[in-house]
N, C-alpha and C positions, 0 to 999 in steps of 0.2 A: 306621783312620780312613776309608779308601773304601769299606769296606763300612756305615759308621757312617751317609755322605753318602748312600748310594744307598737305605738303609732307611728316612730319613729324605725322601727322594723321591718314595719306593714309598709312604710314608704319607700324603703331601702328595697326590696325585693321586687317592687315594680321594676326596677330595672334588670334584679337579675333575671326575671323572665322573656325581657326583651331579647336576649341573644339569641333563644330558639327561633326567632324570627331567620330562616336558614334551611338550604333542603341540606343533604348529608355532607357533613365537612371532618378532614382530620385536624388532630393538632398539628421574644425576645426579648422588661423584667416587673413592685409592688411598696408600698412606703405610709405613711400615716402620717395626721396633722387633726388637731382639733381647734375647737373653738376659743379665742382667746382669751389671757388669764393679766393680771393687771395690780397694783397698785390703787385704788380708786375713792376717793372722798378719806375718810377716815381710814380704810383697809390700808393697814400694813403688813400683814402676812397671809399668804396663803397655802393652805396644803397639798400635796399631790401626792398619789398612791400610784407607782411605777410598777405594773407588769411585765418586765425584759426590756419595754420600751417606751416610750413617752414625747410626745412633741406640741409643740402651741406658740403660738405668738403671742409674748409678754410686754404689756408695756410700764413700765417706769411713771411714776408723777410726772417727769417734767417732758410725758407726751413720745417719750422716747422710745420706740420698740425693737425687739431682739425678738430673732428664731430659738427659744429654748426649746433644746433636745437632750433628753435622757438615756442612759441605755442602761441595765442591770444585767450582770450576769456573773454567777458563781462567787456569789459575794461580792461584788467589786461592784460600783458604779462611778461610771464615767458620763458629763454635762458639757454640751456645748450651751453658750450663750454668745450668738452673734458669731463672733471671730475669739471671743474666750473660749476656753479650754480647760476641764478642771478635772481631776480624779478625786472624788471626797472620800473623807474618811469621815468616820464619827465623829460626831458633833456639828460643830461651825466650821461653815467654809467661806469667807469673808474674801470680798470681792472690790477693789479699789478702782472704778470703771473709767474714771474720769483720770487718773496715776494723779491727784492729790497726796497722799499719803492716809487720804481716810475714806472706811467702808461704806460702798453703796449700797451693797446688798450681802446679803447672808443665804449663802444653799445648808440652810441645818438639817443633817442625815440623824434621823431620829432611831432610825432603825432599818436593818438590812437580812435578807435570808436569801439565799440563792438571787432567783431573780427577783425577788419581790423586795423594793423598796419603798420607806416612809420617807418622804421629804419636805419641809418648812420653810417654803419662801420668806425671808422675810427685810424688812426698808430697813436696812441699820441706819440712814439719817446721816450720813457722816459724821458717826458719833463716836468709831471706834478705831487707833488708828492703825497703820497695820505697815509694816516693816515693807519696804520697796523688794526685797528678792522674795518675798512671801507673797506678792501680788499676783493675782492668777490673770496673764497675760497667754498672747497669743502663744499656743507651745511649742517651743520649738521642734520636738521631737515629729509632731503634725508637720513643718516645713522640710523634714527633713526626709520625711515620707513620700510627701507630695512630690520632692524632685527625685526622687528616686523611683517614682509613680512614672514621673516622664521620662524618662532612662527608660525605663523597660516598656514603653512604646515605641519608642522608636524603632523602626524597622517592620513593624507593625502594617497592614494594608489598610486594615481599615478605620480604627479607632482614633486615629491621632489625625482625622480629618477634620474640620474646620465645623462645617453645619452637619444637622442632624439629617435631613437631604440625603447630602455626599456620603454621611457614613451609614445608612439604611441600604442606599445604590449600591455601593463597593460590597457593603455584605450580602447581598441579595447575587452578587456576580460569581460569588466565590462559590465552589464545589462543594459539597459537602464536606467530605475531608479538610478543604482548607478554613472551611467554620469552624469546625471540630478543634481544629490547631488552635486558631485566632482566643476561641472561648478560654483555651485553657492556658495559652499565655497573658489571653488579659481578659476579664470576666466585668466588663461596666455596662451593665443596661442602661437607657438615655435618660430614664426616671431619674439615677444615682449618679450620672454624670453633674448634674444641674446642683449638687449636693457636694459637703467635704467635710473634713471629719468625721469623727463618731456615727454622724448622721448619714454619712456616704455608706461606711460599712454595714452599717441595721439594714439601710436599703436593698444593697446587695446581699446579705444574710436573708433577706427574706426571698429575694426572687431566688435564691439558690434552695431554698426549703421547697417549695414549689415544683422541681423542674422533672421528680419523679414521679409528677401526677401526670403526665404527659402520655405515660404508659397506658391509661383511661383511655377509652374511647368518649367522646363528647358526648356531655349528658350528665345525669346522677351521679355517676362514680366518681367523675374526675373534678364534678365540685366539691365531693364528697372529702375527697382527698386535699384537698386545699383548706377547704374549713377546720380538718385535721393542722397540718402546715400553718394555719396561723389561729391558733387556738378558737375554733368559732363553733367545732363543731357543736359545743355544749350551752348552748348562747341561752338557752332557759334558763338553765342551772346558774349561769352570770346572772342573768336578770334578776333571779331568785337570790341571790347572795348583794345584790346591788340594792336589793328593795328593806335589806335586813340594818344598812348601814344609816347613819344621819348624818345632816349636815353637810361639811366639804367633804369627807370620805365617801359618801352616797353621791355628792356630783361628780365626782373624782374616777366613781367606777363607771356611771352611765356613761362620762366620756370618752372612757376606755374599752366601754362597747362599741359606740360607735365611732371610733377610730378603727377599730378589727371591723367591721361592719365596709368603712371606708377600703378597708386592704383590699376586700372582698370584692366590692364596685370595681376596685381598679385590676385586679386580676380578672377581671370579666372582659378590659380596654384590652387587657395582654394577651387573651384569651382568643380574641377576634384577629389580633395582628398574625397569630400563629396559623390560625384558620384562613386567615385570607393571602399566606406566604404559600401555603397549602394548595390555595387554588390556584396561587403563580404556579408551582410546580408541574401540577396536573395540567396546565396549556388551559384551566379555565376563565384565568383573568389576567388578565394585561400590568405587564410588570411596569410600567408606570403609574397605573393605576392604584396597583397596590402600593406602588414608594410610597403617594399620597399620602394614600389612607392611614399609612402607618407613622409617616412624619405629624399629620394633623391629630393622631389619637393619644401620640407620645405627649405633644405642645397641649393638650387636653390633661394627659396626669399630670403638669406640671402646677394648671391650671388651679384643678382639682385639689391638687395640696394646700394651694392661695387661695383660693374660696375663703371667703371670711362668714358665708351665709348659706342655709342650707337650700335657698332660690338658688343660688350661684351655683350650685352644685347639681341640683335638678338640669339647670340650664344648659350644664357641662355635659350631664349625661345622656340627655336629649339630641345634643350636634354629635356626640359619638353615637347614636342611632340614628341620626339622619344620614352621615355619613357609610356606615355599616347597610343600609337598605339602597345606598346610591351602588354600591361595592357590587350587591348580591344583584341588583336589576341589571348591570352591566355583565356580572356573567350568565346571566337569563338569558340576555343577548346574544353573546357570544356559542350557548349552548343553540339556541334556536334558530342562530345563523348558520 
C-alpha cells in the first residue's frame, strides 16, 4: 500500500507542475470527492474515518446511489446523504429512506473528537422499525435557509444570474470595489453553487481558507500556503500514519489523502482563473477570452468531483492544460502584436 500512496502522488504532481507552464503572472473558489463506497455481495457495513470532511458516492444493494458527505467539527458531526440531512449523535442513526416505517440504513457514530470522526455504515435490512417523526428526512431547517439564501440575492448584480457565462461576465464588469461589495454580501464560488447543504458550506469553508495565500507571489510560497489551508502540507507524515493502520481504517485514510491531494489539483484550476483575470486587467488578454477559459475550467471542477476514475481525472486535467496553453499563446500574441 505505500508504495500504491506514493505512485499515486508521483501522478498527482505531474499536474501540479504543469502550471509553471507561464511567463510572469499575478494572482474566484476548492471541494473533494472520492472513490465510491457501497453495499456489495455479502458487505454490509462499511467504515469511514472523517478528517473535518468527507465525500463519496454510495451505492445501496438495490443499485441505488446517494452523494454521502460528511463534515466534522468541534465535536459535532453533520451527514448529508442524497437530499437526507442528519446531525448524529452517538450511536445509531437509523435511516427510513424509502418512509416505510423500517431502517435502511444506520450512520453508527462510534466515536468523535474535535474534528476527527469514527463512523460505521451499516445495511439495517429493514429489520428495525423506527418511529415516522424520528425519520431523518429532508430538513427542514436546510429549506429554510435556502430561501433565505434567495432573499439575500436579490438585488444582487451578479450571482443571481442564470448560467455560469452571465455570472463570470457581470463579475468581470464590475470595478473593484463593486467585487469587494458583491463578495461580502454574498460569497458562492461556481464549484459550491452546483452543491447544497452541509456540502455547500465545506465548499465554501474551504475556498475561504485559501483566499490569504493570494498575498504570495506565484510560485513556492503561495502553494506553500495552501497546503497549509487544506492540511497537505505534511502529506509524509499522512502517508506514514496511513501505512501504520489496517484494513478499512488504512483505505479510509489513503482516500483521505487523496481527496486533499484532489483539493490541491483543483486549487491549481482556481489558481489559473485568478492568473488569467490578471491578464484581463493588465490589457494582456482579451476579456472574452478569459470568460471562456474560466467558464470551461469551472464546468471542469465540477467534472472533476464526478470522475468516477482516476483516467477521468487525468483526462480532466489535461483539457484544463490544453486550455491554459491556448490562454497564454493568445496573449504571446497580443504581446507580440
Amino acid at each position: 500500500m505505500k508504495r500504491g500512496i506514493n505512485k499515486f502522488i508521483a501522478a498527482a504532481l505531474i499536474f501540479i507542475l504543469f502550471s509553471l507552464y507561464t511567463f510572469a503572472a499575478g494572482g474566484g473558489g476548492g471541494g473533494g470527492s472520492s472513490s465510491g463506497l457501497g453495499f456489495t455481495g455479502s458487505r454490509d457495513s462499511i467504515f469511514i474515518l472523517v478528517n473535518q470532511d468527507y465525500s463519496a458516492k454510495f451505492s445501496l444493494k438495490n443499485s441505488t446511489k446517494y452523494e454521502l458527505k460528511v463534515n466534522v467539527e468541534d465535536g459535532n458531526a453533520t451527514l448529508n446523504f442524497g437530499s437526507y440531512y442528519f446531525e448524529l449523535k452517538d450511536g445509531n442513526n437509523f435511516a427510513d429512506l424509502n418512509e416505510n416505517g423500517l431502517a435502511d440504513i444506520n450512520f453508527k457514530l462510534e466515536s468523535i473528537k474535535g474534528s476527527r470522526a469514527d463512523i460505521r455504515i451499516i445495511n439495517a435490512k429493514e429489520q428495525i422499525f423506527v418511529e415516522k417523526e424520528e425519520n431523518a428526512t429532508v430538513d427542514a431547517g436546510k429549506k429554510d435557509a435556502e430561501e433565505a439564501e434567495e432573499e439575500k440575492i436579490d438585488g444582487i448584480k451578479c450571482a443571481n444570474l442564470k448560467t455560469i457565462k452571465e455570472r463570470v461576465s457581470c463579475r468581470l464588469e464590475l470595478e473593484e470595489e463593486e467585487q469587494e461589495e458583491e463578495l461580502q454580501l454574498y460569497y458562492l464560488p461556481e464549484e459550491c453553487a452546483a452543491l447544497s447543504g452541509a456540502s455547500r458550506g465545506i465548499c465554501i469553508a474551504r475556498y475561504k481558507s485559501v483566499q490569504t495565500c493570494w498575498k504570495f507571489p506565484v510560485g513556492a510560497e503561495r502553494v506553500s500556503c495552501v497546503k497549509r489551508a487544506i492540511r497537505l502540507e505534511a502529506i509524509q507524515e499522512e502517508k506514514e500514519k496511513c501505512n501504520k493502520l489496517i484494513g478499512e481504517k488504512k483505505s479510509v485514510c489513503v482516500r483521505e489523502i487523496k481527496n486533499r491531494v484532489y483539493n490541491l489539483i483543483k486549487w491549481r484550476f482556481y489558481d489559473l482563473e485568478e492568473r488569467a483575470e490578471d491578464f484581463m486587467t493588465r490589457g494582456l488578454a482579451d476579456k472574452e477570452f478569459v470568460i471562456d477559459f474560466i467558464v470551461k475550467t469551472e464546468e471542469n471542477k465540477v467534472k472533476f468531483n464526478e470522475a468516477d476514475s482516476e483516467e477521468e481525472r487525468k483526462n480532466i486535467i489535461l483539457d484544463v492544460r490544453t486550455d491554459w496553453k491556448e490562454l497564454v499563446k493568445e496573449i504571446r500574441e497580443n504581446v507580440v502584436g
